[in-house]
C-alpha positions as CSV (number, residue, x, y, z in Angstrom):
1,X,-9.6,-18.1,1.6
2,X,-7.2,-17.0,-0.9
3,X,-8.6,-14.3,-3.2
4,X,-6.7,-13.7,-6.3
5,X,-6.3,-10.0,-8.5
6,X,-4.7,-10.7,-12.3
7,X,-3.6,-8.4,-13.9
8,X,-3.1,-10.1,-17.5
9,X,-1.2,-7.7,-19.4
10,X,-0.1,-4.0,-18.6
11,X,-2.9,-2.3,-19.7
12,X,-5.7,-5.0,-19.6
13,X,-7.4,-5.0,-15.8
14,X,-9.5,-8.2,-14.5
15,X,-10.8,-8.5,-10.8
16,X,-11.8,-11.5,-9.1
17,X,-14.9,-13.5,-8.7
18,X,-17.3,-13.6,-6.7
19,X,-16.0,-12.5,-3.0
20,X,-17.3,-12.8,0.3
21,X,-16.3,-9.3,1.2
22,X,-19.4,-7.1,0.4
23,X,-18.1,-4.4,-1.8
24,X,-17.3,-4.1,-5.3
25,X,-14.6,-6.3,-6.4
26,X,-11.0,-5.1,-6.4
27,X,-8.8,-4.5,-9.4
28,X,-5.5,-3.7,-10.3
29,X,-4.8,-0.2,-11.9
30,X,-1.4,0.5,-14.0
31,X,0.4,3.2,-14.7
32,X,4.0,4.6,-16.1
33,X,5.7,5.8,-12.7
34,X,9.4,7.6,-14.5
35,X,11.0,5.9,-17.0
36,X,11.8,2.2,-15.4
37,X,8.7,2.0,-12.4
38,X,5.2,1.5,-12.5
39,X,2.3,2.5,-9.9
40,X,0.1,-0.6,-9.0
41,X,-2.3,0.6,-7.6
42,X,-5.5,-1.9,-6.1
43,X,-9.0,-0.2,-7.2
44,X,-11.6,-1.3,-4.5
45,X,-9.1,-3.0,-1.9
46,X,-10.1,-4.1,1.4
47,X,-10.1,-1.8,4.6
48,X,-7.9,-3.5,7.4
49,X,-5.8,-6.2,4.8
50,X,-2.4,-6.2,3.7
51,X,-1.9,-7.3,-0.1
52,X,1.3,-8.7,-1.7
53,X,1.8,-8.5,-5.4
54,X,3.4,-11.1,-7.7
55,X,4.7,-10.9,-11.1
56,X,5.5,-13.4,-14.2
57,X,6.8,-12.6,-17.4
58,X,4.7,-15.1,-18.8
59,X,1.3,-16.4,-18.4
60,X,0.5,-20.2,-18.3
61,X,3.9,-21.2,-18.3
62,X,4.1,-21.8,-14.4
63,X,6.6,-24.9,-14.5
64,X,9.1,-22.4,-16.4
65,X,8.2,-18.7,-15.0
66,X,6.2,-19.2,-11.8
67,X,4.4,-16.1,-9.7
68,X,7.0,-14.9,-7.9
69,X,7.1,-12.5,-5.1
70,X,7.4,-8.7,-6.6
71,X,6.3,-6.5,-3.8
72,X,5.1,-7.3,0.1
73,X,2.4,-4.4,1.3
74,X,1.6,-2.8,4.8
75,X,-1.8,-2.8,6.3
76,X,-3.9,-1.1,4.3
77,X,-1.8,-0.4,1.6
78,X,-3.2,-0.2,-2.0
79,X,-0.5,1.6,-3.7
80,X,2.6,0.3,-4.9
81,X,5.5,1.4,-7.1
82,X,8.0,-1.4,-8.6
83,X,10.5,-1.7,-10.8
84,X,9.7,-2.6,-14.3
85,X,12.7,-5.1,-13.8
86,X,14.4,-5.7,-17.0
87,X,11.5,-7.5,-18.9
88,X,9.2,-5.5,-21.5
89,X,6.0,-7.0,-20.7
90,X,5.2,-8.9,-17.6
91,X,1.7,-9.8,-15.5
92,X,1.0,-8.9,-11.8
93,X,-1.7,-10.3,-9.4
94,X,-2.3,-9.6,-6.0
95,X,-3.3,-11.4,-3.4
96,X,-4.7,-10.7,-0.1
97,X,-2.9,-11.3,3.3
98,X,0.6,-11.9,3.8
99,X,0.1,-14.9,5.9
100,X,-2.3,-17.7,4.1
101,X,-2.3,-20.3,5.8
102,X,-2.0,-18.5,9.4
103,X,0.9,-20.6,10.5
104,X,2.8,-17.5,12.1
105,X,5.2,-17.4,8.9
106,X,5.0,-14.3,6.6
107,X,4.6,-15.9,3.0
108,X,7.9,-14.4,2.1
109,X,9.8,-17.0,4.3
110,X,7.4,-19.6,4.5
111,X,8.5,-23.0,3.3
112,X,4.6,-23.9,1.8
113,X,2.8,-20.7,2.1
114,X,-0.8,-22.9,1.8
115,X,0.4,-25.6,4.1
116,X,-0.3,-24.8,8.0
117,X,2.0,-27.7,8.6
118,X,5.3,-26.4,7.5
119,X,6.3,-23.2,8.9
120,X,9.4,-20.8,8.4
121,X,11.9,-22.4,6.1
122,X,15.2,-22.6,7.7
123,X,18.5,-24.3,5.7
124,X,21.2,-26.1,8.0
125,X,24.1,-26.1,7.0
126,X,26.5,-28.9,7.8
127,X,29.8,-27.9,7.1
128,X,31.5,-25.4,8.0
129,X,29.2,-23.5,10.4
130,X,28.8,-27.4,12.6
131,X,24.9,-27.4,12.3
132,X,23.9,-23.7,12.9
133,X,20.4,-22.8,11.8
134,X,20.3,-19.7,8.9
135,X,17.4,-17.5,9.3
């Protein structure tokens, strides 16, 4: 089950819905972390988990700014700091696991993170390394 923190402006927290983890629900905390760098940190999170954060500059505009990946966690990690990027506003969610759809590919290079079916995405190129896969 995917499970879902937003984050829906920098200073504005919302948690998710109803889990099926019995404690209260996570959030996501900001703050100012220097002068370009923020501290995420997740209120709440999940003993045992890793989280991965993701970041848009604008909401409900998916087709033109999609989530995109901002920040892969450890196990049990609940604090992050990022880089502000070069954007004055932006949104962050987090989600849980780094592995949805437990194909054996990290989300990072997997191909269809929510699709068991398609694993690791790997780019062959033709000419002119003669058919070698990239990694």
């Amino acid at each position: 089950m995917l499970r879902i923190l937003r984050l829906v402006s920098l200073y504005l927290v919302l948690g998710w819905g109803a889990s099926s983890i019995a404690q209260t629900a996570p959030g996501l905390k900001v703050t100012a972390y220097g002068t370009n760098q923020l501290q995420i940190t997740i209120t709440n999170g999940v003993t045992g988990v890793s989280y991965e954060l993701f970041r848009t500059p604008v909401l409900g505009a998916t087709t033109v700014y999609p989530w995109a990946l901002h920040a892969s966690g450890t196990l049990n990690q609940t604090n992050f700091v990022v880089s502000m990027s070069i954007e004055l506003t932006g949104f962050f969610q987090a989600t849980i696991g780094n592995n949805w759809d437990g194909d054996g590919a990290v989300n990072a290079v997997d191909g269809q993170p929510s699709n068991a079916a398609v694993g690791a995405l790997t780019i062959t190129i033709d000419s002119p390394t003669q058919g070698q896969n990239l990694q």
